[in-house]
C-alpha positions in Angstrom: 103.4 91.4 95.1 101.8 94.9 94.7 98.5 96.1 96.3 96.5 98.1 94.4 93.1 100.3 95.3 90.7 99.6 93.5 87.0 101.6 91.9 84.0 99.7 90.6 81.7 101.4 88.4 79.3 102.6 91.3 82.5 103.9 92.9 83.1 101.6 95.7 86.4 101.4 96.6 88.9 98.6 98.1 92.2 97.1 97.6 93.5 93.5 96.3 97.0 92.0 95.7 98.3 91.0 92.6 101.9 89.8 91.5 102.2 92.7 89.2 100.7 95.7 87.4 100.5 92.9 84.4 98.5 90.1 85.8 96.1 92.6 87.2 95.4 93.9 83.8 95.2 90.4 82.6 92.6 89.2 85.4 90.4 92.3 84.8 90.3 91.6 81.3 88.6 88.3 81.7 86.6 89.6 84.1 88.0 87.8 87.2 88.5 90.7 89.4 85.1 92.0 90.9 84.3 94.6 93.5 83.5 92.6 97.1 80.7 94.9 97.0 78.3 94.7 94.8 80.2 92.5 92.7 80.7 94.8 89.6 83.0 93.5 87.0 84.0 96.8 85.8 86.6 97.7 88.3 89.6 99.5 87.4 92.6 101.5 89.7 92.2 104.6 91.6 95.5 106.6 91.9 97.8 105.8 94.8 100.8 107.3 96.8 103.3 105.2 96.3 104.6 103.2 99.3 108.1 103.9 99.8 110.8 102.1 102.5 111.9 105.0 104.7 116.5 104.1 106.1 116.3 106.6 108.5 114.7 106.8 111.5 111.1 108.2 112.1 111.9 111.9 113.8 111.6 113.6 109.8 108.2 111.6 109.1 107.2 112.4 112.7 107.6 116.3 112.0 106.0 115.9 108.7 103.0 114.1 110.1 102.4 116.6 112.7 103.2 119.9 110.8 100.4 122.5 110.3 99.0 122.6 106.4 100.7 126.1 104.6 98.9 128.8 104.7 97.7 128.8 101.5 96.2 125.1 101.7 92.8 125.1 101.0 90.2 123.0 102.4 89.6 119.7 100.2 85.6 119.2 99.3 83.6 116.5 101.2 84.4 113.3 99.9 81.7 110.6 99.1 80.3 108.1 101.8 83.4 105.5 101.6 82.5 101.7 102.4 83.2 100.4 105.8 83.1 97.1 107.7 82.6 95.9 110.8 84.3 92.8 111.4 82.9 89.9 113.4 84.6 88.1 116.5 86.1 85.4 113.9 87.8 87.9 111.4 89.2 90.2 114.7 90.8 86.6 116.1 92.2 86.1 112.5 93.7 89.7 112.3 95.1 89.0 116.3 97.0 86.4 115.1 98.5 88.0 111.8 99.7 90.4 114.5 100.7 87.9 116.7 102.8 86.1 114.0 104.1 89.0 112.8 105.6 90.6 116.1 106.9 86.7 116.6 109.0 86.7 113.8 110.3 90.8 114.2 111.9 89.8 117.5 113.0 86.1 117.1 114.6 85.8 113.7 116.9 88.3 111.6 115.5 90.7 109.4 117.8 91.0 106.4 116.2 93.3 104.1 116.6 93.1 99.9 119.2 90.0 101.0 116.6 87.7 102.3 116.9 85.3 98.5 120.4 85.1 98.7 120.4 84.6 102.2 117.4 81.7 102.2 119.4 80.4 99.6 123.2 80.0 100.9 121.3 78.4 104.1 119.5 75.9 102.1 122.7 75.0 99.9 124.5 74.6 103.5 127.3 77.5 102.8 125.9 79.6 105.8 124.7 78.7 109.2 120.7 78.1 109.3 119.2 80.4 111.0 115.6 82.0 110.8 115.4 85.3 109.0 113.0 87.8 107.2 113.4 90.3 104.2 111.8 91.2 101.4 111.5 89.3 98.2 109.4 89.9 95.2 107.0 87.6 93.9 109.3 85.8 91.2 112.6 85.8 94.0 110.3 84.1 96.2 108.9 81.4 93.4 112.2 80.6 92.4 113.2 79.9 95.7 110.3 77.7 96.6 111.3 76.0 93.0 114.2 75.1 94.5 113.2 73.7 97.5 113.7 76.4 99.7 110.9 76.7 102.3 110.2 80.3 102.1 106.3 81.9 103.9 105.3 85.2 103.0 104.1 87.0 105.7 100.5 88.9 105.7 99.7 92.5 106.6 97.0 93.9 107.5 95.3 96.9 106.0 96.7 99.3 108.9 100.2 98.4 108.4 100.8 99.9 105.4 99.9 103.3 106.3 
């Protein structure tokens, strides 16, 4: 799955998930992908920073996070109004729970990063010991396993986690 941020024509932006670059093109070609807004058709995507998995631990992001600009940065120009929302009891109860869920399975089951397939798979062939488990998997490795019978959930994030 890949998130990308998306523009309308009027310039409101948000963001929306698709299984690839490919089937993103393919649904705004037909016209299935509108902004939540004001329901413009005409949506295309706004350049990103690419989200990258960091090995080490968080000190060097830390003390790049906090460093001053160089001296030579200049100020950027005011940027548009951006559109905001402010979410009702039911959607903050929803967003609780994704947390909750999430912080369940962090600290009861094994996270075993890019291995997670073979992993899932070798417990549901019976060659390792069952055991609960998390990882990544990209949206065909995850198909294929749920082809094959292997119960596999993805797990939602929430807007704030990616950053």
């Amino acid at each position: 799955m890949i998130a990308f941020t998306l523009a309308c024509e009027a310039g409101h932006e948000f963001e929306s998930w698709f299984s690839s670059g490919a089937a993103f093109e393919q649904q705004a070609k037909r016209r299935l992908v509108a902004c939540p807004i004001c329901g413009s058709p005409k949506v295309g995507k706004t350049v990103m920073a690419p989200s990258v998995a960091r090995t080490d631990n968080r000190t060097r992001q830390q003390a790049v996070e906090t460093a001053p600009p160089p001296p030579d940065a200049t100020p950027h120009p005011p940027q548009a109004p951006q559109p905001h929302a402010v979410l009702g009891e039911p959607e903050r109860k929803l967003r609780d729970m994704i947390r909750t869920l999430r912080k369940h399975v962090a600290e009861n089951a094994d996270y075993v990063g890019r291995k997670f397939p073979e992993e899932a798979r070798q417990m549901h062939h019976g060659e390792i010991e069952h055991r609960s488990i998390w990882g990544e998997a990209s949206h065909e490795e995850a198909k294929a396993l749920a082809e094959e019978g292997v119960e596999v959930h993805p797990l939602p994030m929430l807007p704030d986690e990616r950053n």
